[in-house]
C-alpha positions as CSV (number, residue, x, y, z in Angstrom):
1,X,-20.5,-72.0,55.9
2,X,-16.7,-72.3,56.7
3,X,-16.6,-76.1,57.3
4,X,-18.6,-78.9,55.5
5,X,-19.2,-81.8,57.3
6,X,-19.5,-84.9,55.3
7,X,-20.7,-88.5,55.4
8,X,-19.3,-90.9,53.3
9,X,-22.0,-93.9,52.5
10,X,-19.7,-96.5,50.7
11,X,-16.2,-97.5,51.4
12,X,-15.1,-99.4,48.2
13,X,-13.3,-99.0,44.9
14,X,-14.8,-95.6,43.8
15,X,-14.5,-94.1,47.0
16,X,-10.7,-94.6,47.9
17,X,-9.6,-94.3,44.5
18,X,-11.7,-91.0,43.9
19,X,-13.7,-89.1,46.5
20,X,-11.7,-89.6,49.4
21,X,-8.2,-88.6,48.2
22,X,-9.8,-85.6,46.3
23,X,-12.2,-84.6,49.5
24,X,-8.7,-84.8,51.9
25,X,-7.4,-81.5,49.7
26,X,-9.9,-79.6,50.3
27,X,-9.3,-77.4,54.1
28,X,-13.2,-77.0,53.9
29,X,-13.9,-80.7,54.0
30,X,-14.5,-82.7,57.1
31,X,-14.9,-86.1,56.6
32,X,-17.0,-86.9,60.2
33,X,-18.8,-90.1,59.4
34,X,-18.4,-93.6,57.1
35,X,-20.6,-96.3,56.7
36,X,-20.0,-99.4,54.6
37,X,-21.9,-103.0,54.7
38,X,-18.5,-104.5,55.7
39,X,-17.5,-102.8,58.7
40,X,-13.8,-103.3,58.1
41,X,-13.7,-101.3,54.8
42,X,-15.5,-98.2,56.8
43,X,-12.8,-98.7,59.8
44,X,-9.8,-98.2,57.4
45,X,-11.4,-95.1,55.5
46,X,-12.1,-93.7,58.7
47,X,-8.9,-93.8,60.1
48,X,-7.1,-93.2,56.7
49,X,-9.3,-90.1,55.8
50,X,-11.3,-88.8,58.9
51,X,-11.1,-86.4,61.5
52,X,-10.3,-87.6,64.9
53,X,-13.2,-89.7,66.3
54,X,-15.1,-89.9,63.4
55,X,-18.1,-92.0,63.3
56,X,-18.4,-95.5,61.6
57,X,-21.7,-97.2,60.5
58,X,-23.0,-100.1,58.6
59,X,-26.5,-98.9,58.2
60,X,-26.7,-95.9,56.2
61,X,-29.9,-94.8,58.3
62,X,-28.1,-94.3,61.4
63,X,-25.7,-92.0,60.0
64,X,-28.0,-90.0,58.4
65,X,-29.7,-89.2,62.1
66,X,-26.5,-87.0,62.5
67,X,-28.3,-83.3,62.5
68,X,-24.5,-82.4,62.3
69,X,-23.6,-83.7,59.2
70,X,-24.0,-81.4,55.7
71,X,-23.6,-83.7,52.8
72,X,-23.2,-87.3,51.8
73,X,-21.4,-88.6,49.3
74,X,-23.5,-91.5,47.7
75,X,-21.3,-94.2,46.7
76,X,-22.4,-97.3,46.6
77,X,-24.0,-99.8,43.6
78,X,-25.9,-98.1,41.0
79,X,-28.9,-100.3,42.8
80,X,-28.6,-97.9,45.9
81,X,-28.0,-94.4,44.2
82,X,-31.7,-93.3,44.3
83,X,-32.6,-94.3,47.5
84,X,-29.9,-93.5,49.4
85,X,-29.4,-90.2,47.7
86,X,-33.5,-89.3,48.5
87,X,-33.4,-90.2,52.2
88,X,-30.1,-88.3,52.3
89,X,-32.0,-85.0,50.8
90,X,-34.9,-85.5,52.9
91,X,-32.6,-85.8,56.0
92,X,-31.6,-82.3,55.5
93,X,-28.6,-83.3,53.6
94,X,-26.6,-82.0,50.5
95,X,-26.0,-85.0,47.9
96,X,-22.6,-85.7,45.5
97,X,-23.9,-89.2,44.1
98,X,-21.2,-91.1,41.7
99,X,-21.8,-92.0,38.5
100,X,-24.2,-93.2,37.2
101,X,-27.3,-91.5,38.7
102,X,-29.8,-94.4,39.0
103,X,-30.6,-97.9,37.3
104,X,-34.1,-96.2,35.9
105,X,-35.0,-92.7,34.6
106,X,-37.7,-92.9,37.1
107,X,-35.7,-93.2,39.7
108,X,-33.7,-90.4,38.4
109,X,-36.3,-88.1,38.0
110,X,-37.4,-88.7,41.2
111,X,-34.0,-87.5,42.7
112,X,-34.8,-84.7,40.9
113,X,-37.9,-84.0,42.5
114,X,-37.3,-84.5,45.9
115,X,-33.9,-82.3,45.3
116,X,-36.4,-79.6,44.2
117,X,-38.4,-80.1,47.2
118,X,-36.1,-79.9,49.5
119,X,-34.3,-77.5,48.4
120,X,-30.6,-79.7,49.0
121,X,-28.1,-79.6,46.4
122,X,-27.5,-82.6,44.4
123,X,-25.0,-83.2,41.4
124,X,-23.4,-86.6,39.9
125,X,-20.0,-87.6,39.6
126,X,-19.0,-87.3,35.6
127,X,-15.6,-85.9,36.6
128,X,-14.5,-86.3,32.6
129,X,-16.5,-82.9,32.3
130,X,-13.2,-81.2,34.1
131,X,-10.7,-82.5,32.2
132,X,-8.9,-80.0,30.1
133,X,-9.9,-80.8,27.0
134,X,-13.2,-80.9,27.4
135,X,-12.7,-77.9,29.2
136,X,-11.5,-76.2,26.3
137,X,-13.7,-78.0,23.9
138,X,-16.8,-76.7,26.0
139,X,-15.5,-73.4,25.9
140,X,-14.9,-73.8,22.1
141,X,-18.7,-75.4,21.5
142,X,-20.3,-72.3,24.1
143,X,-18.4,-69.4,21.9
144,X,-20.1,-71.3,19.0
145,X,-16.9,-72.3,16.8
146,X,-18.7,-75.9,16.0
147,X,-21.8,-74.4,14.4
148,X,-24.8,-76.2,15.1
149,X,-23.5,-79.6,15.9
150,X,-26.1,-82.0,14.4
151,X,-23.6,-85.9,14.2
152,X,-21.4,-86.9,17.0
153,X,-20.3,-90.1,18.6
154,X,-19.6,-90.9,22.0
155,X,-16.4,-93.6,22.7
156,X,-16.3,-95.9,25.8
157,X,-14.3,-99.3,23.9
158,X,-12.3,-101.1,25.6
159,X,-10.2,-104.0,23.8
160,X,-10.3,-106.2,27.2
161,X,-10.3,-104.6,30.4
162,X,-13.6,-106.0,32.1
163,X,-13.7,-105.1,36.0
164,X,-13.3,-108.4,37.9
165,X,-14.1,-107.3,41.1
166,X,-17.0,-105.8,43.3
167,X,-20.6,-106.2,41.9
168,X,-19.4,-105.0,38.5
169,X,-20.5,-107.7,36.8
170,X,-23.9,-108.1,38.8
171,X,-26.6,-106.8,36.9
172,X,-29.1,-106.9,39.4
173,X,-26.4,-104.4,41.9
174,X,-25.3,-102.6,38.3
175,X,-28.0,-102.6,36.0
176,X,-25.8,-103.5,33.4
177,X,-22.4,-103.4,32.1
178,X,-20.0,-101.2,30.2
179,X,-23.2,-99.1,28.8
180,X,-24.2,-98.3,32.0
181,X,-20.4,-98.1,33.1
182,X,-18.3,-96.7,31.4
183,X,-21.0,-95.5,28.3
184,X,-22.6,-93.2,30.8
185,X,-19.6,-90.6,30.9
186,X,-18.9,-90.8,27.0
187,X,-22.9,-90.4,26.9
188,X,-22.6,-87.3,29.2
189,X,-19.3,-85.4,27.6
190,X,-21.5,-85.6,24.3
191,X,-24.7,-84.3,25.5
192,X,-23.1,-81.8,27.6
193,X,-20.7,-80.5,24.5
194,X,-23.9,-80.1,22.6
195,X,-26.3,-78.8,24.9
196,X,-28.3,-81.0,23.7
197,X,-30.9,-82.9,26.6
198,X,-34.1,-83.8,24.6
199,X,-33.9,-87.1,23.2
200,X,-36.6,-88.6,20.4
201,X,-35.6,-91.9,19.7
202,X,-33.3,-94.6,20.4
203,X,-32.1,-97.7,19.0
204,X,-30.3,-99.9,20.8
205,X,-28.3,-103.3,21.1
206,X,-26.2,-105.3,23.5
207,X,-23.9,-108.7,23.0
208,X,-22.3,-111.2,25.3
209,X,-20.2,-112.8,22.7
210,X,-16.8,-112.6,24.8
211,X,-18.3,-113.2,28.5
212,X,-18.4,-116.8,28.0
213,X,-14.8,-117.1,27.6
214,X,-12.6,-118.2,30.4
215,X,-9.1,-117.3,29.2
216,X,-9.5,-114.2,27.5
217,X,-6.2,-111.8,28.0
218,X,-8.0,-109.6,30.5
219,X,-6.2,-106.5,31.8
220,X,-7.1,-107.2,35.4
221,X,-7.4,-111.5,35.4
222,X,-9.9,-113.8,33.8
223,X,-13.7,-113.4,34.9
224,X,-16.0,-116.0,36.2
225,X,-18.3,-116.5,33.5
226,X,-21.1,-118.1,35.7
227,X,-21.0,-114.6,37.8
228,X,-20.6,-112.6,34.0
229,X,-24.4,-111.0,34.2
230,X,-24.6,-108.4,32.2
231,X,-23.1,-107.4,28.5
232,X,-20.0,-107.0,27.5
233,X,-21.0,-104.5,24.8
234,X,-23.5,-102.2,24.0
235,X,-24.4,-99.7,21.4
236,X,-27.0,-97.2,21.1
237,X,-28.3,-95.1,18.0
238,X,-29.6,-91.6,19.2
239,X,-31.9,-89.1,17.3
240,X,-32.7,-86.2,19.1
241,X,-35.9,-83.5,19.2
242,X,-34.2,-81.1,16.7
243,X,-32.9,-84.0,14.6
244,X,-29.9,-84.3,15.5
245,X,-27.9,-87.9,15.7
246,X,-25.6,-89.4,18.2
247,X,-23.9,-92.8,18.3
248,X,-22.8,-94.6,21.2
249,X,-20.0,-97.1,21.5
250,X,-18.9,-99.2,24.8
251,X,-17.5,-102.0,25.5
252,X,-15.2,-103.8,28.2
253,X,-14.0,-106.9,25.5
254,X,-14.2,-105.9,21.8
255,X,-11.5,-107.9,19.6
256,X,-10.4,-103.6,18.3
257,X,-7.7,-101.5,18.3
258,X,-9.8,-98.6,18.3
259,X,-9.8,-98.4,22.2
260,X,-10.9,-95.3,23.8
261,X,-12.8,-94.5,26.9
262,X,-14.7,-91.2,28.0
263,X,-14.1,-89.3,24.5
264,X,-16.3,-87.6,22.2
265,X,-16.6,-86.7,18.3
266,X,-18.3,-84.0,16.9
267,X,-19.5,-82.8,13.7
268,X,-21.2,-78.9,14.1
269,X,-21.2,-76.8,10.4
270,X,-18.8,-74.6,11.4
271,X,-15.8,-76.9,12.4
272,X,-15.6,-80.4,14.1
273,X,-13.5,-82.0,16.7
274,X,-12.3,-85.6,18.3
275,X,-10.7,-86.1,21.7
276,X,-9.0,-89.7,19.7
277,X,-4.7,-89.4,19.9
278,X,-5.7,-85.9,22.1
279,X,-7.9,-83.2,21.4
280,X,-8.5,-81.7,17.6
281,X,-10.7,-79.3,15.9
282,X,-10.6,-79.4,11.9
283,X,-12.3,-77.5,9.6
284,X,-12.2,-74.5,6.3
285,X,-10.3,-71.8,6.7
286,X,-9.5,-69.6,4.0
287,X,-10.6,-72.2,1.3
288,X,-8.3,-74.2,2.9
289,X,-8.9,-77.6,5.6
290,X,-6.8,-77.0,8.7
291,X,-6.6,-79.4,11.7
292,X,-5.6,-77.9,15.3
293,X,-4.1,-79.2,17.7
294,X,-4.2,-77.0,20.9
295,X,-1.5,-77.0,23.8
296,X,-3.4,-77.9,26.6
297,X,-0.5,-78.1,29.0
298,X,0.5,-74.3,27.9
299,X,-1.0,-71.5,30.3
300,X,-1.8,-71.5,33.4
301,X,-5.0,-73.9,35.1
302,X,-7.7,-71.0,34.7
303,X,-10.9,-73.3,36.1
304,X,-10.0,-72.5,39.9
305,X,-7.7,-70.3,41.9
306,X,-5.4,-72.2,44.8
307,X,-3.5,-75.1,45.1
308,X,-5.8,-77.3,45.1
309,X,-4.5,-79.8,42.1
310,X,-4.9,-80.6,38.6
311,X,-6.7,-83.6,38.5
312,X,-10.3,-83.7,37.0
313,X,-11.3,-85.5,40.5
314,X,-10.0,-82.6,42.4
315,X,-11.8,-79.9,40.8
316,X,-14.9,-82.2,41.1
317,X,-14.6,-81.8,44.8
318,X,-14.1,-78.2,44.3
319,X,-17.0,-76.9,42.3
320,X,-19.2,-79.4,45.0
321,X,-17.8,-78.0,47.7
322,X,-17.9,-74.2,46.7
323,X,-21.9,-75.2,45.8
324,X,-22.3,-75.5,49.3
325,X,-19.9,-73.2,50.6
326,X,-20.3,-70.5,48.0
327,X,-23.8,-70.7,46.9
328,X,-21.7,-71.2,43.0
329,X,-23.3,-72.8,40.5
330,X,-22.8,-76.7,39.6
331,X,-21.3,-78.6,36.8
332,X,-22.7,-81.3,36.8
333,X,-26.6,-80.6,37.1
334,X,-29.0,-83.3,38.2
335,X,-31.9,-82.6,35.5
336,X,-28.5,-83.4,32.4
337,X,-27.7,-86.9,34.5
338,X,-31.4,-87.8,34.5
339,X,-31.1,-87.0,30.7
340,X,-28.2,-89.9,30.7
341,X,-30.4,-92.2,32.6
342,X,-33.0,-92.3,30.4
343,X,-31.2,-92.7,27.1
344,X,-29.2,-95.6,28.5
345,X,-32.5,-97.3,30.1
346,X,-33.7,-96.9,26.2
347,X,-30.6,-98.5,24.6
348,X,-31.3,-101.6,27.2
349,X,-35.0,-101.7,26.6
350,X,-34.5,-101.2,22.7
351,X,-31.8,-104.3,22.8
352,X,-34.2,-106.1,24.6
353,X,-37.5,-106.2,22.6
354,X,-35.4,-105.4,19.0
355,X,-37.9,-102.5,18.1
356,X,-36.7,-98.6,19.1
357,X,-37.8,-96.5,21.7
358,X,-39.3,-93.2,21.5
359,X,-39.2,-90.5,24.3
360,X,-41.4,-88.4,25.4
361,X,-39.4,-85.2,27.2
362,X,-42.6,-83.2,28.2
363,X,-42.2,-84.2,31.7
């Protein structure tokens, strides 16, 4: 396949500041078809981003009767993700849904299924996977330098930056807030660096002590705390199958200076590492504690060939689009979002009845 023909099914926020710019650098890419709920917002990505006559829709069913079109880029509220993304695969089409991959794990899993059934290709938008540190950090936990990594933390804090606009802070559209936000990629770089998908137990709580403010010094304008559904922090307590132990930190308001967002920390008995200040790995060398600090703007960008870019977006779109093209293998793999899904959905449950959750993995 020389040309992938694409739908885009959600013209907002994510899609103009991500997919769209990221999609337009890539000659393969033909963006043939947008559909939004407001008309207007599919017009202008249309005309900004399509090819000449491309098609514009405000019910997603229509535009996935085009036989023509090859993949769909789901992205639209976390309500939407499953079943959009399902009646994209069973239409034949390839699915890049954003972040994160459902509301439920049994929605989740059931993209999984119906991606197995039909044989379509679907993967989930945690572009923090292709930054370059936790490029090199992957490559650094792979080659086994970390040890067994049994403790590490995953960082989503904000001090106050809570999105004001969209259905951000809707929990029936979102499912909740900054866990399920922002959480979700700190949540993923840590599983992923640890190769670690079988969770046992989780413990979980969630607070709205800040949502009820009106004047609160947000980055991006004071929030309407009658529209302010969800929490405005949330923190989970992880053990995993082979006893391992993960904590997760997010928030959008948290009266801290110790802000960071998509980062993880990680203990292995070999050596450790953080991604707080930039990326460092400590440990014992020579009856001796070292930290390092590696130069990760030295060398050349080794991930993909071309002039594609060097943003993590960009080589996002790549490894989707050589999936399809190529037949290469994904990042990002549907069965490790799933895992995500399910350990956030405990944290909320857990918060929610005060006792912990355990998990059954055998399915």
């Amino acid at each position: 396949m020389e040309k992938v023909r694409i739908g885009i099914i959600g013209c907002g926020g994510i899609a103009n500041g991500k997919h769209l710019p990221a999609l337009k650098k890539v000659k393969e890419a033909e963006l043939v078809a947008f559909c939004d709920i407001i008309e207007e917002r599919a017009v202008k990505a249309a005309k900004e981003y399509g090819v000449e006559g491309a098609a514009v829709y405000t019910d997603y069913k229509e535009l996935l009767k085009d036989e023509t079109i090859d993949a769909v880029h789901v992205l639209t509220p976390n309500r939407s993700h499953s079943f959009i993304s399902i009646d994209a695969m069973r239409a034949d089409k390839h699915v890049m849904c954003e972040k994160p991959m459902a509301k439920t794990y049994a929605e989740a899993k059931e993209m999984v299924k119906v991606a197995k059934e039909t044989g379509k290709i679907l993967t989930i938008g945690y572009q923090n996977r292709y930054r370059p540190d936790s490029q090199y950090l992957k490559r650094a936990c792979e080659n086994g330098e970390l040890g067994e990594i049994y403790f590490a933390k995953a960082h989503a804090i904000r001090r106050r930056a809570v999105p004001t606009w969209g259905v951000f802070l809707n929990e029936y559209e979102q499912g909740g807030g900054p866990l399920i936000d922002i959480g979700t990629h700190a949540l993923d770089l840590t599983l992923w660096m640890m190769n670690n998908y079988k969770p046992k137990m989780v413990v979980g709580t969630t607070y709205k002590k800040l949502g009820d403010q009106k004047e609160a010094g947000n980055a991006w304008g004071d929030w309407d705390p009658e529209k302010f559904t969800v929490e405005d922090s949330a923190f989970g307590f992880i053990t995993m199958e082979d006893g391992a132990t993960i904590i997760l930190e997010s928030s959008w308001a948290l009266n801290s200076l110790d802000v960071d967002e998509a980062k993880t920390s990680l203990c292995g008995t070999k050596a450790g590492a953080d991604m707080k200040g930039g990326l460092r790995i400590n440990g014992v060398k020579y009856n001796k504690q070292y930290v390092e600090e590696p130069n990760l703007q030295s060398g050349g960008v080794d991930y993909f060939d071309g002039d594609l870019g060097g943003e993590p977006q960009d080589f996002e779109c790549r490894t989707w689009i050589n999936a399809i093209t190529k037949g290469t293998p994904l990042t990002v793999l549907p069965e490790q979002a799933a895992v995500v899904t399910e350990i956030l959905e405990a944290i909320y449950e857990s918060a929610k009845t005060g006792k912990p959750v355990y998990l059954n993995n055998e399915d």
